[in-house]
FIKOLGU-415505 format. One line per 4 residues: for each residue x, y, z negated of C-alpha. Coordinates in Angstrom, 1 decimal. Each point is the difference from the previous one (the first is absolute). Layout:
REM FIKOLGU-415505
X,Y,Z ~ ...
//
This chain:
REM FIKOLGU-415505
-25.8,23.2,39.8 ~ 2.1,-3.4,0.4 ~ 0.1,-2.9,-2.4 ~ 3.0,1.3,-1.4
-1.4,2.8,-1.4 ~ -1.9,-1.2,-3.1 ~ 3.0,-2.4,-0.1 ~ 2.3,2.9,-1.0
-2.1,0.2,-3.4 ~ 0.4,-3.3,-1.0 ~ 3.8,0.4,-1.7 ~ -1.5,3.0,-1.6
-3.2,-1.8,-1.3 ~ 1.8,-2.6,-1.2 ~ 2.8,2.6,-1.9 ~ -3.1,1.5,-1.2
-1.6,-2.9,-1.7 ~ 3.3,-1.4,-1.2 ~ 0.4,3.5,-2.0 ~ -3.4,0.0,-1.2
0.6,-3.6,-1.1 ~ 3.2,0.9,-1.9 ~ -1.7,2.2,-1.9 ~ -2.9,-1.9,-1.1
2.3,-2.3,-1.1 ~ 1.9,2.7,-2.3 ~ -3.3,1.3,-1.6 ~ -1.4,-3.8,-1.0
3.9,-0.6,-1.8 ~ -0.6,3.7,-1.7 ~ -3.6,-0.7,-1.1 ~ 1.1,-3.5,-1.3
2.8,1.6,-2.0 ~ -2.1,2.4,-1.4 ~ -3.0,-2.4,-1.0 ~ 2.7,-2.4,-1.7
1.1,2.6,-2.3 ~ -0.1,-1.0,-3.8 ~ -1.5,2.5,-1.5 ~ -3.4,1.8,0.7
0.5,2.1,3.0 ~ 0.1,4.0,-0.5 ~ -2.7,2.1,1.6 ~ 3.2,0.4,2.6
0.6,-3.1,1.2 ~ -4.3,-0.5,0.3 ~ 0.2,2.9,1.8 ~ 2.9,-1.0,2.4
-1.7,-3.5,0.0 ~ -3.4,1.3,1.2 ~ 2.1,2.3,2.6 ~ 2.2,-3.2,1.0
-3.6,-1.0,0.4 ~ -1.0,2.0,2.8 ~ 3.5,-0.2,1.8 ~ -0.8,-3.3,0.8
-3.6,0.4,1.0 ~ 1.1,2.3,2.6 ~ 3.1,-2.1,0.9 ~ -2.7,-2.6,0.7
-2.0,2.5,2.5 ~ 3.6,0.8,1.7 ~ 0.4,-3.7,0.5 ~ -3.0,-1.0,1.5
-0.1,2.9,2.4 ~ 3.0,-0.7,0.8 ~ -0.8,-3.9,1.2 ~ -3.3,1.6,1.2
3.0,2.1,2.2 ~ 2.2,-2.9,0.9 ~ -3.1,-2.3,0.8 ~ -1.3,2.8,2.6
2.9,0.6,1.4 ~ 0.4,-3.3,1.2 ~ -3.7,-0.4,0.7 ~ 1.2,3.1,2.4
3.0,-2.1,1.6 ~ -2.3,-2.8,0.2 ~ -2.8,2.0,2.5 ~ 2.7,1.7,1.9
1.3,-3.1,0.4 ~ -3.5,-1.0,1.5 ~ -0.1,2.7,1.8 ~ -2.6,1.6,-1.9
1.9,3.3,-0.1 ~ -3.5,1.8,-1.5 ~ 0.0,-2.3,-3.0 ~ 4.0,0.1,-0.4
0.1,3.7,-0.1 ~ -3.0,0.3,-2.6 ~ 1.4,-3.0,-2.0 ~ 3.3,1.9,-0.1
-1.5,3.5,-0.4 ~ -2.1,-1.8,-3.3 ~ 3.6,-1.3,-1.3 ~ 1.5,3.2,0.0
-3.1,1.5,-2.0 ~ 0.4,-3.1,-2.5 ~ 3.8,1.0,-0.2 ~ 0.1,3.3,-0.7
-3.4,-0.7,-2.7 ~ 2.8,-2.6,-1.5 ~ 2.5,3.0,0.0 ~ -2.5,2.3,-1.8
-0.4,-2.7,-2.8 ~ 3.9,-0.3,-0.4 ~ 0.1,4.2,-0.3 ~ -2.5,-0.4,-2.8
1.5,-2.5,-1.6 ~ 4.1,1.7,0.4 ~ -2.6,2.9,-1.5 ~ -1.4,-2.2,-2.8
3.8,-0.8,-1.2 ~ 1.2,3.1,0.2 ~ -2.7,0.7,-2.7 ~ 1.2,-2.9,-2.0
3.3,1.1,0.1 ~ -1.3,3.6,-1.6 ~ -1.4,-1.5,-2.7 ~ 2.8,-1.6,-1.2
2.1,2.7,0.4 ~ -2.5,1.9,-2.3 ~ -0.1,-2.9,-2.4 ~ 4.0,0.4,-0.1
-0.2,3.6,-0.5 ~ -2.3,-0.2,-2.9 ~ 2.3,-2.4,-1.8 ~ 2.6,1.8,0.6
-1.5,3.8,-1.0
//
């Protein structure tokens, strides 16, 4: 392994963050909008609140292992760099763990939405029946 190889992760790591950024970004506007509403919330919008909740909480988890990723990976280019190939491969081999943990966390959170989603189609549903 050559210094360029932990370097091919860094456009994705970067994309990565970015995305995970974005949506953080969406969920805080959401919960803001839903807090600010007039009247009393329904047991609905508590529920989506407390759900909105939890998005973020994981959001934060996929974030930091994600820097945790991107600071390793470097740490890796550093010691190759050195020419302490020993530490560069297990410094890389230790980003790609912290990666795909930080791409775990965004399945459970795509998961967590998806559930969100359901219960609003249900609530819709109700009205409508």
């Amino acid at each position: 392994m050559d210094l360029t190889t932990p370097a091919l992760l860094f456009p994705a790591i970067s994309l990565l963050l970015l995305a995970y950024t974005s949506r953080f970004v969406v969920l805080t506007n959401v919960i803001r909008q839903l807090a600010a509403m007039p009247d009393a919330p329904s047991d609905l919008v508590a529920r989506q609140i407390d759900n909105l909740g939890g998005r973020l909480r994981i959001i934060k988890w996929m974030q930091g292992l994600g820097v945790a990723s991107f600071i390793c990976c470097s740490l890796s280019m550093l010691f190759l760099f050195l020419g302490s190939r020993t530490a560069g491969h297990w410094a890389f081999g230790i980003s790609l763990g912290l990666l795909v943990a930080s791409l775990v966390c965004s399945l459970l959170e795509v998961q967590r939405s998806t559930h969100a989603i359901e219960v609003e189609i249900q609530a819709f549903r109700d009205r409508v029946s």
